[in-house]
CHARMM internal coordinates of N, CA and C (Angstrom, degrees):
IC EDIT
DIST 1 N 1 CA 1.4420
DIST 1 CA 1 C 1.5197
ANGL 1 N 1 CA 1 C 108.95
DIST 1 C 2 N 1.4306
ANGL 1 CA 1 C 2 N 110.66
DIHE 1 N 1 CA 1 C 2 N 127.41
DIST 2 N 2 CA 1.4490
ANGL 1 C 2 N 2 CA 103.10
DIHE 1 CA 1 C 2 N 2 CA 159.42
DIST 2 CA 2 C 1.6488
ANGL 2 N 2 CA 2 C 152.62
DIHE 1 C 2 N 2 CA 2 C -104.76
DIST 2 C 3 N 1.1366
ANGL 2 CA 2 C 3 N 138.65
DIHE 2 N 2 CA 2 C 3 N 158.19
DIST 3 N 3 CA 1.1968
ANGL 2 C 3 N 3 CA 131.43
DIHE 2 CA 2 C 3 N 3 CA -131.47
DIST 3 CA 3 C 1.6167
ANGL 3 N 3 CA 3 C 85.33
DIHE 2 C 3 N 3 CA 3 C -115.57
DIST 3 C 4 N 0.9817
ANGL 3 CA 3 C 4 N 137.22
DIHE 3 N 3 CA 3 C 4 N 22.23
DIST 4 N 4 CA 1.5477
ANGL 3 C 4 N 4 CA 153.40
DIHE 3 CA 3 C 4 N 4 CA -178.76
DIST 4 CA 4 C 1.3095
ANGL 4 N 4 CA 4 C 108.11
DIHE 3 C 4 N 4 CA 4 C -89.80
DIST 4 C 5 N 1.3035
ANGL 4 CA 4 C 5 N 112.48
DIHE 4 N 4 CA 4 C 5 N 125.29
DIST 5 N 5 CA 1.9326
ANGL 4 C 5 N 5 CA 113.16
DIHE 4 CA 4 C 5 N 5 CA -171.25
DIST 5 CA 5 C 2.0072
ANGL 5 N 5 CA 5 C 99.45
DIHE 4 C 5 N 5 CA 5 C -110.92
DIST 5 C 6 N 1.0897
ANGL 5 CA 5 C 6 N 102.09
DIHE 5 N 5 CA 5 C 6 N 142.65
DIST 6 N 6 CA 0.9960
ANGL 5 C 6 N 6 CA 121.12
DIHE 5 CA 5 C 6 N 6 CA 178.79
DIST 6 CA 6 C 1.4736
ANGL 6 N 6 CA 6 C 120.01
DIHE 5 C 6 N 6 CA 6 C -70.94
DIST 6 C 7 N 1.2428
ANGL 6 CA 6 C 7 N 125.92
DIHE 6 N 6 CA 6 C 7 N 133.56
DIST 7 N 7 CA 1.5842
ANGL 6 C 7 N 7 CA 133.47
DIHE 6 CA 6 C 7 N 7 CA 153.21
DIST 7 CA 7 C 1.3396
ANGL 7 N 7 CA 7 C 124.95
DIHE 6 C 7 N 7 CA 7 C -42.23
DIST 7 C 8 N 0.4926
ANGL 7 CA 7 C 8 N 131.47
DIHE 7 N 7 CA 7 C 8 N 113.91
DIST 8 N 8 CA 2.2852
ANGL 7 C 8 N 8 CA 129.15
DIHE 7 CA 7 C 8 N 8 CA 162.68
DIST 8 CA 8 C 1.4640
ANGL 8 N 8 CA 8 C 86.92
DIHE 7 C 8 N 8 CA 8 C -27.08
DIST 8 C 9 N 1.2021
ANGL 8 CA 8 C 9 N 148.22
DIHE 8 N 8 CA 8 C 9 N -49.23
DIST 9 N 9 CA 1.3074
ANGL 8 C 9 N 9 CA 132.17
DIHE 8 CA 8 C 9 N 9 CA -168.73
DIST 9 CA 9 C 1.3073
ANGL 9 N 9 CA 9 C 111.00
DIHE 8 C 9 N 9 CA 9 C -63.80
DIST 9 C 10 N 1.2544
ANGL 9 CA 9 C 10 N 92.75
DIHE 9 N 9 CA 9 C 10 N -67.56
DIST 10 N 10 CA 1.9481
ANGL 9 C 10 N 10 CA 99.80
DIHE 9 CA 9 C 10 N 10 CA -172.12
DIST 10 CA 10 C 1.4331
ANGL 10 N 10 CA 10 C 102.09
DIHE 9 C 10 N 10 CA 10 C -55.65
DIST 10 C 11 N 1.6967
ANGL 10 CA 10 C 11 N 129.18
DIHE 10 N 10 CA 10 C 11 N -45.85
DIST 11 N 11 CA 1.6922
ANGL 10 C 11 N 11 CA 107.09
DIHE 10 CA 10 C 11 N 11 CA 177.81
DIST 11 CA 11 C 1.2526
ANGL 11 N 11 CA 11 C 104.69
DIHE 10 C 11 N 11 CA 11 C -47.69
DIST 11 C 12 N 1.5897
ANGL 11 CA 11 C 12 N 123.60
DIHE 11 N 11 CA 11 C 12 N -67.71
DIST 12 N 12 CA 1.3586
ANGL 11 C 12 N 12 CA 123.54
DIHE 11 CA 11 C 12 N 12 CA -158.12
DIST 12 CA 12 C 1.6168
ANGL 12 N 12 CA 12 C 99.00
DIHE 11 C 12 N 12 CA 12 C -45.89
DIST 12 C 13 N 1.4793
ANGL 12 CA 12 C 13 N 133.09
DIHE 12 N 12 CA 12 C 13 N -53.33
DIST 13 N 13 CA 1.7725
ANGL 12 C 13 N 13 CA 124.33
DIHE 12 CA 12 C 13 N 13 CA -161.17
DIST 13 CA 13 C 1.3824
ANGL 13 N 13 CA 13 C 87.85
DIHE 12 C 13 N 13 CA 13 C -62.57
DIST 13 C 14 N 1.7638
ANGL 13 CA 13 C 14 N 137.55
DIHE 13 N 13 CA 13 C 14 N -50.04
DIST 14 N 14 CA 1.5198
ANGL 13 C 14 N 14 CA 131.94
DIHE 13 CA 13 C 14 N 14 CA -166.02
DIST 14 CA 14 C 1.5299
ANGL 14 N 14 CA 14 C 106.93
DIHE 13 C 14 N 14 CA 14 C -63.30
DIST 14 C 15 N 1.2600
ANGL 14 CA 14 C 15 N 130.87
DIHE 14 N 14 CA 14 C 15 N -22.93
DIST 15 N 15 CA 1.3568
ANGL 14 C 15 N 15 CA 126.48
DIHE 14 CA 14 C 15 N 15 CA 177.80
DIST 15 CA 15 C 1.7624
ANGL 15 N 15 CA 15 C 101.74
DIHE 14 C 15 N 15 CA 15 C -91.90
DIST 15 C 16 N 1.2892
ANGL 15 CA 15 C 16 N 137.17
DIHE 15 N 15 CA 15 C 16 N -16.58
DIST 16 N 16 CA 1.1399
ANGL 15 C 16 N 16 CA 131.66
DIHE 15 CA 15 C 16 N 16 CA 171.29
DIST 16 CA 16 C 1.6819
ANGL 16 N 16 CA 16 C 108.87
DIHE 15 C 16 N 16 CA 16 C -70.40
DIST 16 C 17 N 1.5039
ANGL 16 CA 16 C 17 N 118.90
DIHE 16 N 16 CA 16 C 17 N -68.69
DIST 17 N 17 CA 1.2811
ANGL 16 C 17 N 17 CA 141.34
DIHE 16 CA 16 C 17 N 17 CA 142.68
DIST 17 CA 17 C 1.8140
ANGL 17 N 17 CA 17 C 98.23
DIHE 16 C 17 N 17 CA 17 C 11.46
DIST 17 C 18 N 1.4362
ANGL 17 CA 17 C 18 N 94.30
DIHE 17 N 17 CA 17 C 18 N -100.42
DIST 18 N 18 CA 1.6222
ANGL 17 C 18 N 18 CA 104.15
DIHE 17 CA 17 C 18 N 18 CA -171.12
DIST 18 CA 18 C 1.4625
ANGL 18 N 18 CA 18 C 113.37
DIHE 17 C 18 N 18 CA 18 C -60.43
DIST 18 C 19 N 1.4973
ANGL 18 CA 18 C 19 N 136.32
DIHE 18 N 18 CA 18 C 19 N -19.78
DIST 19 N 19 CA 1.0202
ANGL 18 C 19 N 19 CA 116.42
DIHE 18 CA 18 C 19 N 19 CA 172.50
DIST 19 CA 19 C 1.7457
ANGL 19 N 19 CA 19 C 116.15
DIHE 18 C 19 N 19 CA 19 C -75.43
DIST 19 C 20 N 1.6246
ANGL 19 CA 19 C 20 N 112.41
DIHE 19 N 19 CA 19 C 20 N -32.64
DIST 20 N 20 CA 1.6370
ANGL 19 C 20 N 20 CA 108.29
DIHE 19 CA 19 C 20 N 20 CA 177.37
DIST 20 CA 20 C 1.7450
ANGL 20 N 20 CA 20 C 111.39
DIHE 19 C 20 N 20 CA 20 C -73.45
DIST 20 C 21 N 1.2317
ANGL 20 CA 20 C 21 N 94.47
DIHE 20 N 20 CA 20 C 21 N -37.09
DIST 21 N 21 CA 2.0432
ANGL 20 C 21 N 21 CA 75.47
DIHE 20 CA 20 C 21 N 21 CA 173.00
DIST 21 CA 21 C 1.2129
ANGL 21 N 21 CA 21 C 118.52
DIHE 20 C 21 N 21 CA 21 C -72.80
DIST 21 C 22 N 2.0471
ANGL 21 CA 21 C 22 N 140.53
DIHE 21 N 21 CA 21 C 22 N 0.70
DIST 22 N 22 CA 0.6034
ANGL 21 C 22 N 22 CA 109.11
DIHE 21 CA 21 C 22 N 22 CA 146.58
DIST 22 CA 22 C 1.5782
ANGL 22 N 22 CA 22 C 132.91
DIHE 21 C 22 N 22 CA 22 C -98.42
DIST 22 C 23 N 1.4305
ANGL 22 CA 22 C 23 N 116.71
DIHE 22 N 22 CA 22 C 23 N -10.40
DIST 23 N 23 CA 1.2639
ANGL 22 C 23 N 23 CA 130.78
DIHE 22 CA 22 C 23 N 23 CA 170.88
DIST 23 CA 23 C 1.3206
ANGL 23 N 23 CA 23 C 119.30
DIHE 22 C 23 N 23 CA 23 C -26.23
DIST 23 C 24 N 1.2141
ANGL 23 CA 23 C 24 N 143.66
DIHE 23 N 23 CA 23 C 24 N 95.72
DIST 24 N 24 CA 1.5486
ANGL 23 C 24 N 24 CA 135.08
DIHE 23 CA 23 C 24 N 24 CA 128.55
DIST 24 CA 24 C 1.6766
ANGL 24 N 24 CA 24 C 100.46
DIHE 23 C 24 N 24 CA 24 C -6.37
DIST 24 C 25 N 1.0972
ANGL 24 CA 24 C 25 N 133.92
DIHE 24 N 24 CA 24 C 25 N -83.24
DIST 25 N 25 CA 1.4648
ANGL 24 C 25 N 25 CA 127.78
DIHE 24 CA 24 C 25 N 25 CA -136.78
DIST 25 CA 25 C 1.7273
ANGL 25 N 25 CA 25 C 89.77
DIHE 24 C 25 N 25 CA 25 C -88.50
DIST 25 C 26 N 1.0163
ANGL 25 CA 25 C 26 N 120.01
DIHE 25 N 25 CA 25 C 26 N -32.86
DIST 26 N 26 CA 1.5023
ANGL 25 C 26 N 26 CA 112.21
DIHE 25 CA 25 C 26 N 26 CA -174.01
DIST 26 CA 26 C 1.7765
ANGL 26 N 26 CA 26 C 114.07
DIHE 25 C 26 N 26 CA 26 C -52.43
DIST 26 C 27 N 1.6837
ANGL 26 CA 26 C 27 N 101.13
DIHE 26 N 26 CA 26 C 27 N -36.67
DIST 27 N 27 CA 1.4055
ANGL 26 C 27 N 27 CA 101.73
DIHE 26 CA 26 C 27 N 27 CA -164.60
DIST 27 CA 27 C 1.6578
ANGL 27 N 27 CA 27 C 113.59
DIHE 26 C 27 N 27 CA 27 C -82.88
DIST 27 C 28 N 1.4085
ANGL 27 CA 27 C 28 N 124.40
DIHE 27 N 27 CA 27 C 28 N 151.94
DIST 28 N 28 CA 1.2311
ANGL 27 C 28 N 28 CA 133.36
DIHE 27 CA 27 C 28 N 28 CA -161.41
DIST 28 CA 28 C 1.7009
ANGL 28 N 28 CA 28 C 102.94
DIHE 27 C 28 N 28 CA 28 C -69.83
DIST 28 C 29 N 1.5019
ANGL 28 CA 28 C 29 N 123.73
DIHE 28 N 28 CA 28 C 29 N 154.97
DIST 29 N 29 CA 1.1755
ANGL 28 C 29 N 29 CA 110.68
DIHE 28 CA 28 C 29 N 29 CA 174.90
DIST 29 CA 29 C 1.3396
ANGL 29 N 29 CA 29 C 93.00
DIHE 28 C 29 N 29 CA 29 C -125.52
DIST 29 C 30 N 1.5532
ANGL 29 CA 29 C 30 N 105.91
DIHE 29 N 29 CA 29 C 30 N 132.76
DIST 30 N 30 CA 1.5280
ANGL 29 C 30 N 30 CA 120.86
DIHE 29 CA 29 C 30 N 30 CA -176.17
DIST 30 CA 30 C 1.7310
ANGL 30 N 30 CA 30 C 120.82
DIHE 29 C 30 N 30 CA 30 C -67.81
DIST 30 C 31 N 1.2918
ANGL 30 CA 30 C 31 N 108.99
DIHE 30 N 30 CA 30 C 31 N -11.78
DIST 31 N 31 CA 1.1056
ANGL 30 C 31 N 31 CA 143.24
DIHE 30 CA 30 C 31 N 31 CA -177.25
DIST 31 CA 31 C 1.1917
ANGL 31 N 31 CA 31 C 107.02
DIHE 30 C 31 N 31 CA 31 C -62.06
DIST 31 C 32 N 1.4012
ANGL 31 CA 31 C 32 N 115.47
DIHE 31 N 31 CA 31 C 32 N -67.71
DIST 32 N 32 CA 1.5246
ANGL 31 C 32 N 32 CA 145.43
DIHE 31 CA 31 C 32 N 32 CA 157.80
DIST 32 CA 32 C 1.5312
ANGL 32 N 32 CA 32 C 144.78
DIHE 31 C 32 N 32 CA 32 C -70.17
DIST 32 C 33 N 1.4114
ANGL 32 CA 32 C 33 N 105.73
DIHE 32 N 32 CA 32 C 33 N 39.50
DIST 33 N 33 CA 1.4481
ANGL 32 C 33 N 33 CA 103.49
DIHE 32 CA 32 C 33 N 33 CA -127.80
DIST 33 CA 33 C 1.9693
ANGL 33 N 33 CA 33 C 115.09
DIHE 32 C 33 N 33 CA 33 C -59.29
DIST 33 C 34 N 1.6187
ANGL 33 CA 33 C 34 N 99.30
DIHE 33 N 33 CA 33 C 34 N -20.28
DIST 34 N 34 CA 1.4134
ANGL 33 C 34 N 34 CA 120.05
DIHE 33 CA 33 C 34 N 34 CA -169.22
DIST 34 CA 34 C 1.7295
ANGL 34 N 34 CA 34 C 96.57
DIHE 33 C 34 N 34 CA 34 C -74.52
DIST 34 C 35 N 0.8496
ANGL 34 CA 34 C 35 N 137.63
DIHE 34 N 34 CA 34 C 35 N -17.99
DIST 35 N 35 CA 1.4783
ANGL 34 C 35 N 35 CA 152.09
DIHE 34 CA 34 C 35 N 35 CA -128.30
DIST 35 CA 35 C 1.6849
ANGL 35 N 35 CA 35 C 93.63
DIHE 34 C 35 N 35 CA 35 C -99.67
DIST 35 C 36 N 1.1611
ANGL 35 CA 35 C 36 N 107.57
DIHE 35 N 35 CA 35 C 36 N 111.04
DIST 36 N 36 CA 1.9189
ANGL 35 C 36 N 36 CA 93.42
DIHE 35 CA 35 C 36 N 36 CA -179.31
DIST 36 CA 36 C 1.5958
ANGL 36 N 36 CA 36 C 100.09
DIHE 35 C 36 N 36 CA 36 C -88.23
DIST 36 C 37 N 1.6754
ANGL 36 CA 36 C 37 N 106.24
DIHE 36 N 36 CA 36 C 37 N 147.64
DIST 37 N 37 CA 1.6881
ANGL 36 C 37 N 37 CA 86.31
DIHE 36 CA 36 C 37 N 37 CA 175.11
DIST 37 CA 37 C 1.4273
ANGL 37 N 37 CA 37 C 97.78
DIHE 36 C 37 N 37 CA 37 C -106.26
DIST 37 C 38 N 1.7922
ANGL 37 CA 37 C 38 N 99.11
DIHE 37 N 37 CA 37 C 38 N 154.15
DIST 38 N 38 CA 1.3148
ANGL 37 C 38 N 38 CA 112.84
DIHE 37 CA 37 C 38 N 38 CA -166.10
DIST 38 CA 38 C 1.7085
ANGL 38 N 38 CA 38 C 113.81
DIHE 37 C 38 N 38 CA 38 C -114.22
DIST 38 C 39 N 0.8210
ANGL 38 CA 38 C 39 N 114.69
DIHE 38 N 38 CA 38 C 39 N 150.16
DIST 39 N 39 CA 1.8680
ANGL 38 C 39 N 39 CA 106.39
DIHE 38 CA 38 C 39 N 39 CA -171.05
DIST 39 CA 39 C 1.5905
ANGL 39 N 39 CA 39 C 81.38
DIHE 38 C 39 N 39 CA 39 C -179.37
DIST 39 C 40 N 1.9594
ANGL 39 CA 39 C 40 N 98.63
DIHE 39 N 39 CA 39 C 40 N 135.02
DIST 40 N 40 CA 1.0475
ANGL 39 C 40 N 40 CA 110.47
DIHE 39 CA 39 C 40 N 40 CA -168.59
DIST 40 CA 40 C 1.7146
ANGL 40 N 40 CA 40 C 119.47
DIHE 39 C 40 N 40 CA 40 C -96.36
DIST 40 C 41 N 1.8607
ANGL 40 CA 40 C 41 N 95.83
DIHE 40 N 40 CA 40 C 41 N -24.09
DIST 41 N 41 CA 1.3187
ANGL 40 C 41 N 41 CA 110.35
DIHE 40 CA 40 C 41 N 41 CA 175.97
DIST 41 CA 41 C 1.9438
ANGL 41 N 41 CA 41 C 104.32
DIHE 40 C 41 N 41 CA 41 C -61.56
DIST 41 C 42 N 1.6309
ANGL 41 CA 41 C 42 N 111.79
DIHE 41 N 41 CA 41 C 42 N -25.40
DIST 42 N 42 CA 1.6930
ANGL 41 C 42 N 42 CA 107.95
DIHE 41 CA 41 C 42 N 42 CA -175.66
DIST 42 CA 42 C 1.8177
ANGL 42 N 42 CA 42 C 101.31
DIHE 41 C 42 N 42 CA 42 C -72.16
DIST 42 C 43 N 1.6923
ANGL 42 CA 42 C 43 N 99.41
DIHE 42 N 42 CA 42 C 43 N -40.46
DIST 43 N 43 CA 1.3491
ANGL 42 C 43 N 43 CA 79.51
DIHE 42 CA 42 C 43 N 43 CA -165.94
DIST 43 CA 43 C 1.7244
ANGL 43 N 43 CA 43 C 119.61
DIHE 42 C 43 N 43 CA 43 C -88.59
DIST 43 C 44 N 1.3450
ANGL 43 CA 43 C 44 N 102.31
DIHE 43 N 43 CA 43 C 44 N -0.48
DIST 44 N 44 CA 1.4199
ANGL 43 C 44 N 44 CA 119.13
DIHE 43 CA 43 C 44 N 44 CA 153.99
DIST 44 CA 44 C 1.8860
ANGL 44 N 44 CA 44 C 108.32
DIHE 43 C 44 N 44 CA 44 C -42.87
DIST 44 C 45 N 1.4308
ANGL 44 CA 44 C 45 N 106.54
DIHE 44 N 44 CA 44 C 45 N -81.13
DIST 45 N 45 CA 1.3160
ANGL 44 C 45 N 45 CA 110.75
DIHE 44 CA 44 C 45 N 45 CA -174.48
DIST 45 CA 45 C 1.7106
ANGL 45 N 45 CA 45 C 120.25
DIHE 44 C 45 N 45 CA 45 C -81.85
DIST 45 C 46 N 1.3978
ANGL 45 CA 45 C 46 N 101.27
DIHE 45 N 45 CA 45 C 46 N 9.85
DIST 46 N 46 CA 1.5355
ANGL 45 C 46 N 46 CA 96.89
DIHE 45 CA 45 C 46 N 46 CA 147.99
DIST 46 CA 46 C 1.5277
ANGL 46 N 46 CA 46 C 133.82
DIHE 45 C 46 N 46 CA 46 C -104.40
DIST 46 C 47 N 1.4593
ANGL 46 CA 46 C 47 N 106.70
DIHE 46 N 46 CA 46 C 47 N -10.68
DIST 47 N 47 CA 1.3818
ANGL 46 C 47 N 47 CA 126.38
DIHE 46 CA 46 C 47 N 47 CA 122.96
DIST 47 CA 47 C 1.4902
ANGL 47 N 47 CA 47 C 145.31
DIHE 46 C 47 N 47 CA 47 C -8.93
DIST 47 C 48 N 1.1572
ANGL 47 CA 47 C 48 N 107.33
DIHE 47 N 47 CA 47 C 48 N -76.96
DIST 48 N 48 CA 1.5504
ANGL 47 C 48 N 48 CA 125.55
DIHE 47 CA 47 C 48 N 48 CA 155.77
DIST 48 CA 48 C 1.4092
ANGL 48 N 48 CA 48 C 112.77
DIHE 47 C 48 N 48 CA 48 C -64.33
DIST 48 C 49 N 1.2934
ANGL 48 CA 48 C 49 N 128.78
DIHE 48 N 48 CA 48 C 49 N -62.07
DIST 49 N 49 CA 1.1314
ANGL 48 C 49 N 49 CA 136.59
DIHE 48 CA 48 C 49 N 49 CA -165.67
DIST 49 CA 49 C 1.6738
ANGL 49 N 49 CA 49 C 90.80
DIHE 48 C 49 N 49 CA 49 C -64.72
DIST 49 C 50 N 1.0908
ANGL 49 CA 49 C 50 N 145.74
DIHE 49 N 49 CA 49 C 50 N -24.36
DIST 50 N 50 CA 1.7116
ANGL 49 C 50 N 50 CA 127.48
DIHE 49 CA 49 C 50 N 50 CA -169.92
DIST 50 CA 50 C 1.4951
ANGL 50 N 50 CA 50 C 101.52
DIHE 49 C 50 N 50 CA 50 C -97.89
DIST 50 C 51 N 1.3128
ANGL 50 CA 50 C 51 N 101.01
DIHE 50 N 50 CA 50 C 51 N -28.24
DIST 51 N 51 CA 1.8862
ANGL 50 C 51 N 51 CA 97.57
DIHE 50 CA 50 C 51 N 51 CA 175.11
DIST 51 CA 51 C 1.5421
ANGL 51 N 51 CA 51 C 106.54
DIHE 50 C 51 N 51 CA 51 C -71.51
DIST 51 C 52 N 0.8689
ANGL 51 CA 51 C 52 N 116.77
DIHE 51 N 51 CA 51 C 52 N -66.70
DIST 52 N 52 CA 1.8134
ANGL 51 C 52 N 52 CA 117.24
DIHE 51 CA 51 C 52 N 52 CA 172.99
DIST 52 CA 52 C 1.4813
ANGL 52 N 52 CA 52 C 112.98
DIHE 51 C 52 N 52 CA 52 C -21.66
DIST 52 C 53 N 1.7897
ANGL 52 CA 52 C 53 N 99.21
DIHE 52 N 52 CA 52 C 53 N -64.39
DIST 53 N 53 CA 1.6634
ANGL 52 C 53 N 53 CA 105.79
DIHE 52 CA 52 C 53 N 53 CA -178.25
DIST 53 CA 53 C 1.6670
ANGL 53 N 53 CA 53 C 106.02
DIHE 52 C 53 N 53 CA 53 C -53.36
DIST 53 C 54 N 1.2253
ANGL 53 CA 53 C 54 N 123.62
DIHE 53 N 53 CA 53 C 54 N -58.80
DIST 54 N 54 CA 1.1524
ANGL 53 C 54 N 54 CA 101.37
DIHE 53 CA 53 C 54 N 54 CA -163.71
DIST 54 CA 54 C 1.6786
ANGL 54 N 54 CA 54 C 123.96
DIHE 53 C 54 N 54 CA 54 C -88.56
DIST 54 C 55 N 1.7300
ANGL 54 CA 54 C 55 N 112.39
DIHE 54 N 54 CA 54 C 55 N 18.67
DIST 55 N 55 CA 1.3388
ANGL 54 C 55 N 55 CA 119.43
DIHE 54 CA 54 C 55 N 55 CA 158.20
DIST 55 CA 55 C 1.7546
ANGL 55 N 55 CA 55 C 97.22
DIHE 54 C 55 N 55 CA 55 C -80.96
DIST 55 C 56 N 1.2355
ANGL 55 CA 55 C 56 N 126.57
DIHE 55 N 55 CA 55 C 56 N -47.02
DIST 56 N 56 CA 1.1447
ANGL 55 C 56 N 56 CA 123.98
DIHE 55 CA 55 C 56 N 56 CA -165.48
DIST 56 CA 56 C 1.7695
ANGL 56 N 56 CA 56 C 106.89
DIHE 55 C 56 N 56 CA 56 C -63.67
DIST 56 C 57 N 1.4025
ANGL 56 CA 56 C 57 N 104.13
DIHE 56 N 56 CA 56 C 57 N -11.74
DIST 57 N 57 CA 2.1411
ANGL 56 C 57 N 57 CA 95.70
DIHE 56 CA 56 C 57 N 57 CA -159.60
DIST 57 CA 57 C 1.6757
ANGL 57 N 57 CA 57 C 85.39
DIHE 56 C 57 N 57 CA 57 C -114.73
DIST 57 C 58 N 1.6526
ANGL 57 CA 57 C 58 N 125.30
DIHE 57 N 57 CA 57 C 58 N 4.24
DIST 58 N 58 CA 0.9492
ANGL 57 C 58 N 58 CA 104.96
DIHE 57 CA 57 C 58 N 58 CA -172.02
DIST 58 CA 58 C 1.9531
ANGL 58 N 58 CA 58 C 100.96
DIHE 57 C 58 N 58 CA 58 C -120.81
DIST 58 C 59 N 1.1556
ANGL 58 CA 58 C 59 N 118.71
DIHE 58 N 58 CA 58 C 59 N 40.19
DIST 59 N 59 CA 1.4789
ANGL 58 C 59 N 59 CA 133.89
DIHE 58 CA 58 C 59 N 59 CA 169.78
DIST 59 CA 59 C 1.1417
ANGL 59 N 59 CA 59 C 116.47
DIHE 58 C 59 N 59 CA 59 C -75.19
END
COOR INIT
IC SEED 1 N 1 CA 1 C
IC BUILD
């Protein structure tokens, strides 16, 4: 285990992360392949997570 604390960035990408692998709607359907999948809670927290990143890359 490590004793290493996380950024607001990296939580926010680790909470993006774990919410699409478990998503039903996040994951691609092979079926469909052109088909983007859409889910609002992902683009919610990819949202946050890109504003953060680019306060953090813009210091």
């Amino acid at each position: 285990m490590s004793t290493e604390t996380l950024t607001p960035v990296q939580e926010a990408f680790i909470a993006l992360v774990d919410h699409c692998t478990g998503c039903p709607d996040c994951k691609a359907t092979p079926a469909l392949p052109d088909k983007t999948p859409e889910c609002p809670k992902a683009e919610s927290l990819y949202r946050a997570w890109f504003i953060l990143w680019r306060k953090e890359t813009r210091r």
